[in-house]
FINU-756247 format. One record per residue (C-alpha): residue in three letters; x, y, z. Coordinates in Angstrom, 1 decimal. Layout:
REM FINU-756247
ala|X|Y|Z
...
***
This chain:
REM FINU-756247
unk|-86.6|9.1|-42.7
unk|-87.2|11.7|-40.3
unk|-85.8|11.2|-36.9
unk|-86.5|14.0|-34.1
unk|-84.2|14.1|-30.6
unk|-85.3|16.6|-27.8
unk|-84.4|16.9|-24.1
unk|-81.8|13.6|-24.5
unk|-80.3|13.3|-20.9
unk|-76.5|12.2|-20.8
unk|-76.7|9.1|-20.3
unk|-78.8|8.6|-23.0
unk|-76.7|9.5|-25.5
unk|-74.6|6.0|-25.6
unk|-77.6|4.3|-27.0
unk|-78.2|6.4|-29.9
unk|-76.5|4.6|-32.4
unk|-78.7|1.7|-32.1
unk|-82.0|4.0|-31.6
unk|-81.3|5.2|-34.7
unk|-80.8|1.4|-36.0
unk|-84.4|0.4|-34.8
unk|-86.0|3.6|-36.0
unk|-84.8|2.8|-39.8
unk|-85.8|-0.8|-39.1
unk|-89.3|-0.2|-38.0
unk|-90.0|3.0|-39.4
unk|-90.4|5.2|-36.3
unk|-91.2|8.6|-37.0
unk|-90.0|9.9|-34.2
unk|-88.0|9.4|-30.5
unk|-87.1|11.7|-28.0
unk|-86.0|11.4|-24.5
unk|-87.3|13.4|-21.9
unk|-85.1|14.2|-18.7
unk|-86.6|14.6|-15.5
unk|-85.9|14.7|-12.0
unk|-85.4|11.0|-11.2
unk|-85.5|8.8|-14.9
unk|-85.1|9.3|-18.3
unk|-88.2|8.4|-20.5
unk|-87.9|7.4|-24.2
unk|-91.1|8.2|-26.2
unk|-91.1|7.0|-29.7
unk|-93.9|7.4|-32.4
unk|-94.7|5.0|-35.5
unk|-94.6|6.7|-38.6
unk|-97.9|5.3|-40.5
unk|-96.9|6.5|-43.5
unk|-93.4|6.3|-45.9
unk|-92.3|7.4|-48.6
unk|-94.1|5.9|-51.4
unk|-97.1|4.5|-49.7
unk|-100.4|5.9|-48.1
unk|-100.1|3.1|-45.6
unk|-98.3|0.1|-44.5
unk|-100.4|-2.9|-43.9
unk|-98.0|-5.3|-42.3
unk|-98.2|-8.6|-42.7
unk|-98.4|-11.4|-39.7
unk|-94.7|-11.6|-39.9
unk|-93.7|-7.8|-39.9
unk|-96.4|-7.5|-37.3
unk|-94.4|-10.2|-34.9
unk|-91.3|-8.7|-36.1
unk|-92.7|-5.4|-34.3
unk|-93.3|-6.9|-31.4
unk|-89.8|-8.2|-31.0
unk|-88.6|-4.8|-31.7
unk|-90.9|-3.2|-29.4
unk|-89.7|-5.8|-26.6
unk|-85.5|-4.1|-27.4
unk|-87.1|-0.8|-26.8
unk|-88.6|-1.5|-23.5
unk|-85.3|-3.6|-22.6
unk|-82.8|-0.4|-23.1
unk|-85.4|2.2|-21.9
unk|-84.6|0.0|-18.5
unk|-81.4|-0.1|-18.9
unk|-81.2|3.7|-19.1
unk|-83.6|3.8|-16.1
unk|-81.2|1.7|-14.4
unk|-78.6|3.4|-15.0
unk|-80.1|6.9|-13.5
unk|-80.8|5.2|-10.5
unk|-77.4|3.9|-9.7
unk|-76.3|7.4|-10.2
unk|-78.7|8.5|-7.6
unk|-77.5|5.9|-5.0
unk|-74.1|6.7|-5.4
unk|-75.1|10.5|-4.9
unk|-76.5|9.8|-1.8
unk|-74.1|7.5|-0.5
unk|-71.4|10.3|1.1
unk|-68.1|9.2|2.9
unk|-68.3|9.4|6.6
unk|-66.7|11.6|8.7
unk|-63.8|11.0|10.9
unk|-65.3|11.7|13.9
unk|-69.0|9.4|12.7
unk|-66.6|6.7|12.0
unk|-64.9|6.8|15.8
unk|-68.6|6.8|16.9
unk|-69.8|4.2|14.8
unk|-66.6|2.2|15.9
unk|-67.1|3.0|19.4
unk|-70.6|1.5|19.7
unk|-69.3|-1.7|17.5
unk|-67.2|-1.7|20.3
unk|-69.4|-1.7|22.8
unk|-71.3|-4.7|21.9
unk|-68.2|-6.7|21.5
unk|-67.0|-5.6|24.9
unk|-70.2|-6.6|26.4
unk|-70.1|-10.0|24.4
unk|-66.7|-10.3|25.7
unk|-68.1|-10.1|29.2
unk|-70.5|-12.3|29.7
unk|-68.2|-15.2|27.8
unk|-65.7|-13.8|30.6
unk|-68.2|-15.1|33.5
unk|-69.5|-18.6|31.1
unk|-65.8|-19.2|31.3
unk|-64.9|-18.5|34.9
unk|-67.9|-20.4|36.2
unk|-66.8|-23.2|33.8
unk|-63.2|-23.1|35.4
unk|-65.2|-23.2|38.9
unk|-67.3|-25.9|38.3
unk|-64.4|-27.8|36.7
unk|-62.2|-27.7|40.1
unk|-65.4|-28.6|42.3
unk|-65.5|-31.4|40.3
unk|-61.8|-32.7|40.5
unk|-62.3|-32.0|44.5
unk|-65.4|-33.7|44.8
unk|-64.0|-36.8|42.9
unk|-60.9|-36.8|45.0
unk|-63.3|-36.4|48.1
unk|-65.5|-39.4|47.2
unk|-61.7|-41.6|46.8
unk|-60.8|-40.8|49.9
unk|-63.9|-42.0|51.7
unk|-63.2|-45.0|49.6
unk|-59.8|-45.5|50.1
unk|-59.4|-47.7|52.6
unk|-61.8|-50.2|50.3
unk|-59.6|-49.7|47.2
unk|-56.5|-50.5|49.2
unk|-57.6|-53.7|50.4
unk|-58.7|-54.1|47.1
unk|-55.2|-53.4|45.9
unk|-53.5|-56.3|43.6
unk|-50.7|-56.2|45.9
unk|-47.5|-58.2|45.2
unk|-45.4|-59.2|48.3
unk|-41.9|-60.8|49.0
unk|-40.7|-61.5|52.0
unk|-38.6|-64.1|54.3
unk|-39.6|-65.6|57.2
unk|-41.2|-62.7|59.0
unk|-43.3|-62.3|56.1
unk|-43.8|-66.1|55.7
unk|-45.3|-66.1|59.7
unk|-48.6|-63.5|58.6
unk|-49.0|-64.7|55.4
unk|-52.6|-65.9|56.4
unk|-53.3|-62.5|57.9
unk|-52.0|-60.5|54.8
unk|-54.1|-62.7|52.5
unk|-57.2|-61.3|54.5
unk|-56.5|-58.0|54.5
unk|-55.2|-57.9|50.7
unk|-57.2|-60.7|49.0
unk|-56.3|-59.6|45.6
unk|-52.9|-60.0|46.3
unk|-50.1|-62.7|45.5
unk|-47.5|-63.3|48.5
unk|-43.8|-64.7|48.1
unk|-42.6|-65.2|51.3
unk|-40.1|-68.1|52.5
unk|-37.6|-68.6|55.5
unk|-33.8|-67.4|55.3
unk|-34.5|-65.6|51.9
unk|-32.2|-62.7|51.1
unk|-32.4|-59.4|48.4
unk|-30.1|-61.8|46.3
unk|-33.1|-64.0|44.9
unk|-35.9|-61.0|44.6
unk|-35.0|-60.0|40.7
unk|-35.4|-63.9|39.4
unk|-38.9|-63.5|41.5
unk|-39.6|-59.5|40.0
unk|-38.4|-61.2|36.6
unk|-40.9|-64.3|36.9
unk|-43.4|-62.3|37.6
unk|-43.2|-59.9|34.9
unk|-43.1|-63.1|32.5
unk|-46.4|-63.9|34.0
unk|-48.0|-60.7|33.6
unk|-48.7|-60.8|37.4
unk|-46.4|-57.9|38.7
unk|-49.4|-55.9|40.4
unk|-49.6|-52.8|42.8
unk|-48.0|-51.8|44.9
unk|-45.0|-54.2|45.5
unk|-44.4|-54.6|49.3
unk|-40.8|-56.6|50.3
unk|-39.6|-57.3|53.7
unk|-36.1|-58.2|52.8
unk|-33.1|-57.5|55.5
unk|-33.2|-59.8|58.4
unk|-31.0|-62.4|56.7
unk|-28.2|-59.4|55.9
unk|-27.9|-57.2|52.8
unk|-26.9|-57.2|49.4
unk|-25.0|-55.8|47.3
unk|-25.7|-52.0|45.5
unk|-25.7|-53.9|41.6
unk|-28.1|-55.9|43.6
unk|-30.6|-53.4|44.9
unk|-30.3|-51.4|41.7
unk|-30.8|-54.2|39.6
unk|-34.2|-54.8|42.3
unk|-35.5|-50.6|41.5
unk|-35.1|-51.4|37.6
unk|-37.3|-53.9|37.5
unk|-39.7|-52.4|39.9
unk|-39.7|-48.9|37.9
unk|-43.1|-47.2|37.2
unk|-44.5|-49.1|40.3
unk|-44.7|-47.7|44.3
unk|-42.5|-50.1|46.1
unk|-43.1|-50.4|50.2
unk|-40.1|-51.9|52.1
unk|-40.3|-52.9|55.3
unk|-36.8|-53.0|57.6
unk|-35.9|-55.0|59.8
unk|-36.0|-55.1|63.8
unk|-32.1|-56.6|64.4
unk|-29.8|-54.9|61.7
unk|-29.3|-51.3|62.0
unk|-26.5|-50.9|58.9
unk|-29.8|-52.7|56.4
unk|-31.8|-50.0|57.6
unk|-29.6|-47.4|57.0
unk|-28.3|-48.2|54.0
unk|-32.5|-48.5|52.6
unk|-33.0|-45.4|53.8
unk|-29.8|-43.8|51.5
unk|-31.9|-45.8|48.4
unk|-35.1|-44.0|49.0
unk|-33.6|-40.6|48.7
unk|-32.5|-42.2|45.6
unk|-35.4|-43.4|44.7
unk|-39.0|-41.6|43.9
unk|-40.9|-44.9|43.8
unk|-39.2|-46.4|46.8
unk|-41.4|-46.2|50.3
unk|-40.0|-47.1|53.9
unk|-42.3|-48.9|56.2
unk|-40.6|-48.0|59.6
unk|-41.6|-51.5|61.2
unk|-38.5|-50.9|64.0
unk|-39.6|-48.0|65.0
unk|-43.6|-48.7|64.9
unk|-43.2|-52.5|66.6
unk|-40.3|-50.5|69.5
unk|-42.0|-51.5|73.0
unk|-44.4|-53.6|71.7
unk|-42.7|-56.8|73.0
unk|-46.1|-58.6|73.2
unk|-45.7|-58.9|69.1
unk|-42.7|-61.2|68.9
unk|-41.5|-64.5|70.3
unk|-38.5|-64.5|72.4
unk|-36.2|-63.6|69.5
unk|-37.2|-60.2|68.7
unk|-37.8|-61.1|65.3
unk|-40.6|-63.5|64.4
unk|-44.0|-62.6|65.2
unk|-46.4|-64.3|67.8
unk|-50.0|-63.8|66.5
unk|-50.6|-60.7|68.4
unk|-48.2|-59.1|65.9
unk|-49.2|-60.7|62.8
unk|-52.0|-59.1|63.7
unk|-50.2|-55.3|64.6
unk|-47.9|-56.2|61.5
unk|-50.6|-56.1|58.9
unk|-52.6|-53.4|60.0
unk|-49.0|-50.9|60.2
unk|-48.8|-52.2|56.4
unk|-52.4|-50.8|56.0
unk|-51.8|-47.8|57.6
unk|-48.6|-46.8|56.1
unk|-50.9|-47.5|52.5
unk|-53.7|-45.5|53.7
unk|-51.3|-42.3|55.1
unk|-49.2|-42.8|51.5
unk|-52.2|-42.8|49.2
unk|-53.8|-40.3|51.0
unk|-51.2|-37.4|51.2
unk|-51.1|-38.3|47.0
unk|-54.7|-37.1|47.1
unk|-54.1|-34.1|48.9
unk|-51.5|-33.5|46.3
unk|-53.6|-34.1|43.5
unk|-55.9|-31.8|45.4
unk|-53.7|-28.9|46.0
unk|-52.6|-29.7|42.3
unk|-55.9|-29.0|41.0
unk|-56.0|-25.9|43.1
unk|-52.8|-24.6|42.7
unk|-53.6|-24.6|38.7
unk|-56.7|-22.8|39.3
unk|-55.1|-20.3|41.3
unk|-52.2|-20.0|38.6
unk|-54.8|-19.4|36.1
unk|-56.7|-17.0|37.5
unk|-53.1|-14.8|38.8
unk|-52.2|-14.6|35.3
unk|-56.2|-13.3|34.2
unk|-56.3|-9.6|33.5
unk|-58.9|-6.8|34.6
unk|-59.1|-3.3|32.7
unk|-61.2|-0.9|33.8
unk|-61.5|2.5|31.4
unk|-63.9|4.6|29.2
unk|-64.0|5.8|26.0
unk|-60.3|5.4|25.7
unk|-60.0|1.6|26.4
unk|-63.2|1.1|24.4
unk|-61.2|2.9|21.7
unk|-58.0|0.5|21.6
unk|-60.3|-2.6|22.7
unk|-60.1|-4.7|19.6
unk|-56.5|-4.2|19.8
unk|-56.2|-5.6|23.7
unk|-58.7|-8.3|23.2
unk|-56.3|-9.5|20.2
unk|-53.2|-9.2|22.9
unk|-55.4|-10.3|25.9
unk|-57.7|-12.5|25.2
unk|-58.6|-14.2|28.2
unk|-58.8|-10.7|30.1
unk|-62.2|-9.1|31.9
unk|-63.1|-5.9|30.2
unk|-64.8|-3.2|32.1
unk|-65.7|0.1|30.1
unk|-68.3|2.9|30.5
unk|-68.9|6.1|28.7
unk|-68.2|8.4|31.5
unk|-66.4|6.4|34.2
unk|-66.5|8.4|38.1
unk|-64.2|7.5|40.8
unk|-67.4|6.6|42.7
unk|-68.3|4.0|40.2
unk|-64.9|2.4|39.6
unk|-64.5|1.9|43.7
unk|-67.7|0.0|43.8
unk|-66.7|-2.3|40.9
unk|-63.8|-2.9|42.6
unk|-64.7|-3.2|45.7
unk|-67.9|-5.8|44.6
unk|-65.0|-7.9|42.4
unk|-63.2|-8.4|45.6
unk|-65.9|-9.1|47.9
unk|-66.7|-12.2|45.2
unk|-63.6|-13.0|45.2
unk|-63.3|-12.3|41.3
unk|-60.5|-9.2|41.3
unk|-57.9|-10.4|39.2
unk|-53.9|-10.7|40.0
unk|-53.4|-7.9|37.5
unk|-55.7|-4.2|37.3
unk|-55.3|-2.5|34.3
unk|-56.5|1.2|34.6
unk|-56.9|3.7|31.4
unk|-59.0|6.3|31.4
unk|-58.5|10.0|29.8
unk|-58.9|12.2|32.3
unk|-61.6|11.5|34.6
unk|-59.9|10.0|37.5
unk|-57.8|12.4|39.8
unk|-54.0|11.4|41.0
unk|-55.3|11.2|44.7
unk|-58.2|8.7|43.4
unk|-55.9|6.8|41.9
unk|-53.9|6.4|45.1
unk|-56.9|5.0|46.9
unk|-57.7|2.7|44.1
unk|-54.3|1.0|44.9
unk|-54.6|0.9|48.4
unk|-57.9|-0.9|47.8
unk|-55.8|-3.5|45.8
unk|-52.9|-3.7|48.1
unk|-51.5|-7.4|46.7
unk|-52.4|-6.8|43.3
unk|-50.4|-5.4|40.6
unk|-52.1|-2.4|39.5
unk|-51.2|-0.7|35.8
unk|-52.5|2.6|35.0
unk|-52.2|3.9|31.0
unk|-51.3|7.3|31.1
unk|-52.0|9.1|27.3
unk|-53.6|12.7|28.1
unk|-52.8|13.3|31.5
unk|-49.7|13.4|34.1
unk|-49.3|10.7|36.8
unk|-45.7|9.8|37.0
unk|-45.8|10.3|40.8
unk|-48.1|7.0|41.5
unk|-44.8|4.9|40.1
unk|-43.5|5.6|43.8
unk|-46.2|3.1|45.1
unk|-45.2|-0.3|45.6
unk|-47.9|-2.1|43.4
unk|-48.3|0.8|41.2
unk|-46.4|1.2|37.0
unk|-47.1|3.9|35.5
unk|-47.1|3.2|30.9
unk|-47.1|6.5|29.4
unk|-47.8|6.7|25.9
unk|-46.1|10.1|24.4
unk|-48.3|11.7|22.1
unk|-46.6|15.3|22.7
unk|-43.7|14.0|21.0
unk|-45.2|11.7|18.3
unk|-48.1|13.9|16.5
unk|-49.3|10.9|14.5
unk|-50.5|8.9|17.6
unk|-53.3|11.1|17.7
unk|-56.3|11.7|15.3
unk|-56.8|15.2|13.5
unk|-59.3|16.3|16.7
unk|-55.4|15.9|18.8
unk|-57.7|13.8|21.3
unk|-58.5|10.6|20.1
unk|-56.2|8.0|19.4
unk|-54.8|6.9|15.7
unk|-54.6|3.5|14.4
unk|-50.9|4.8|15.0
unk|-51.7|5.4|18.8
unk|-53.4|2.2|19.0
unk|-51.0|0.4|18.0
unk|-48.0|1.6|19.5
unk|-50.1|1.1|23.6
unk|-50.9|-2.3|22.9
unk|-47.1|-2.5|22.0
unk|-46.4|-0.6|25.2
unk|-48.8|-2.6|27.3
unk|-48.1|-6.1|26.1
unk|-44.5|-5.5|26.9
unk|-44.8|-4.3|30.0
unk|-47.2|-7.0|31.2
unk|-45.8|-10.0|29.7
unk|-42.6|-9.1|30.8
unk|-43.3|-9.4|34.8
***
């Protein structure tokens, strides 16, 4: 059988062997592949003679034989096809550069710093909104306070001082539960305490007026505080025993939970509250008696608001001290992903070409909105003069101000109070910069983040 190749492209030529197959099978005359600019084409010719015969008249089954064979053909004449074009792709697909891969990694950059930014401001308005909540809540208590304190479950024991306003404690507190009987002494409060517990009845807060029948022992009074702990205990001295009162005033420096009622002090002059003994009250001060317990509730519970206020502020404050702003051009955008990975709940400011001008009226803007951070990080190449720099840190007198120093000299602004100075030394270390000797390594960037976090987290 005659077979014929011209023009076979390269590729080509690992499909040969079973050309060669299919051309003896289905007596092709001849094939040949054609190269051109883009593809490879295979032409192939029947042979309508052979050897012996005129002509081959095939039979149906030859005939769908072809057809199967024809099918292979087409199937490896795009495989070959394929196969150029891969080679094509690759051809056209060149490495980039080292300085289109900065720039490509510079404007990723951006849009991740950007992103960074306005999550930044969704979080700080979040934190805002948060505290205004906690202060609003407290606010709404404390208008309210008065009505939750009456509507207190209040437990009281008491002798017979106690015992004379029981009717007028009962009004104010008519939740409450009220122990109170003549010549009692501290000695039988823990089998009450102890009853009460058993009863599941041991409300809040626990008020005693205990004293005016002498003291008792210390085993006594700590044994009273362990079965009162985890609840606010009032106690109320006495008007005729100066050593009781003393000696209750050395258990609530003891004592977190343990609250004096200063009933000498607040009933002193007020002889139009007692009978004749000093002691007992007339119903003038059962009256005076139970509205000082009120107060002295009222003034406790709400100084714990204020705290819980100034809690809730102090935290925010805390949180936003320890926040981080950096300000910078191409350089910070350079290291960002770096920083972000170090400081993640930092502000990031960046611009291509970053003036003194501009950086001023950030600042300035960030203070008047009460936004500046505790903490100014500064890194820019060289755009921003040594005297500029100066005046930034005037302008954030208070703050602690850090400016990154990689190109240019600045040592001298470490003599200002709220200035440091981090130098990165790329005379000395070659590989910190990229072959342009301007741009920063993956060397570089490492080592300033290194530099940076150190500095920062260790203030």
């Amino acid at each position: 059988m005659n077979n014929e190749l011209s023009g076979m492209c390269q590729s080509d030529i690992k499909v040969l062997p079973l050309l060669r197959f299919l051309a003896k099978q289905t007596n092709w005359q001849s094939f040949c592949c054609k190269a051109s600019t883009s593809k490879c084409r295979i032409d192939m010719k029947l042979n309508p003679f052979n050897k012996n015969k005129n002509r081959i008249d095939m039979d149906p089954k030859e005939k769908k034989t072809k057809q199967e064979e024809e099918l292979k053909v087409d199937d490896i004449q795009d495989t070959v096809e394929g196969q150029s074009q891969n080679e094509e792709a690759t051809e056209a697909t060149e490495p980039l550069t080292a300085e289109e891969k900065l720039e490509k990694e510079l404007e990723e950059n951006k849009k991740l710093v950007n992103e960074n930014q306005e999550n930044y401001q969704k979080e700080l308005e979040k934190e805002r909104e948060d505290l205004d909540k906690i202060l609003n809540e407290l606010n709404v208590d404390k208008d309210k306070l008065m009505e939750v304190i009456k509507s207190f479950p209040i437990i009281g024991i008491g002798d017979s001082v106690m015992l004379g306003a029981i009717n007028n404690l009962y009004e104010a507190f008519p939740n409450g539960y009220f122990d109170a009987k003549v010549s009692r002494t501290d000695y039988e409060v823990d089998d009450i305490l102890i009853d009460l517990k058993k009863k599941n009845m041991l409300g809040e807060p626990i008020l005693i007026h205990l004293g005016t029948n002498g003291d008792c022992s210390r085993s006594c009074k700590l044994q009273i505080m362990k079965l009162t702990e985890g609840h606010e205990v009032f106690w109320i001295n006495t008007t005729n025993l100066d050593y009781v009162n003393e000696k209750l005033k050395k258990y609530e420096s003891e004592f977190s939970n343990l609250h004096i009622i200063d009933w000498k002090s607040l009933s002193k002059g007020h002889d139009e509250y007692f009978y004749s003994d000093g002691i007992h009250l007339n119903p003038v001060g059962r009256k005076a008696y139970t509205e000082v317990i009120l107060n002295e509730l009222y003034n406790y519970y709400m100084n714990e608001y204020k705290k819980k206020q100034d809690e809730a502020i102090g935290k925010y404050e805390e949180e936003q001290k320890n926040k981080i702003t950096f300000y910078g051009d191409t350089l910070l955008l350079s290291v960002f992903q770096n920083f972000k990975s170090e400081f993640s709940k930092s502000n990031f400011i960046t611009r291509d070409k970053f003036s003194y001008s501009d950086l001023m009226s950030l600042i300035s803007e960030s203070i008047e909105k009460k936004e500046i951070t505790n903490r100014v990080v500064l890194i820019f190449d060289e755009d921003i003069k040594v005297s500029e720099y100066k005046e930034i840190a005037k302008m954030l007198e208070g703050k602690e101000v850090y400016v990154i120093s990689v190109n240019n000299e600045i040592s001298e602004l470490s003599k200002l109070e709220n200035v440091k100075v981090i130098k990165l030394d790329v005379k000395n270390n070659k590989d910190y910069l990229m072959a342009d000797n301007k741009h920063l390594s993956k060397t570089g960037k490492d080592e300033l983040t290194k530099l940076v976090s150190e500095v920062i987290n260790n203030e």
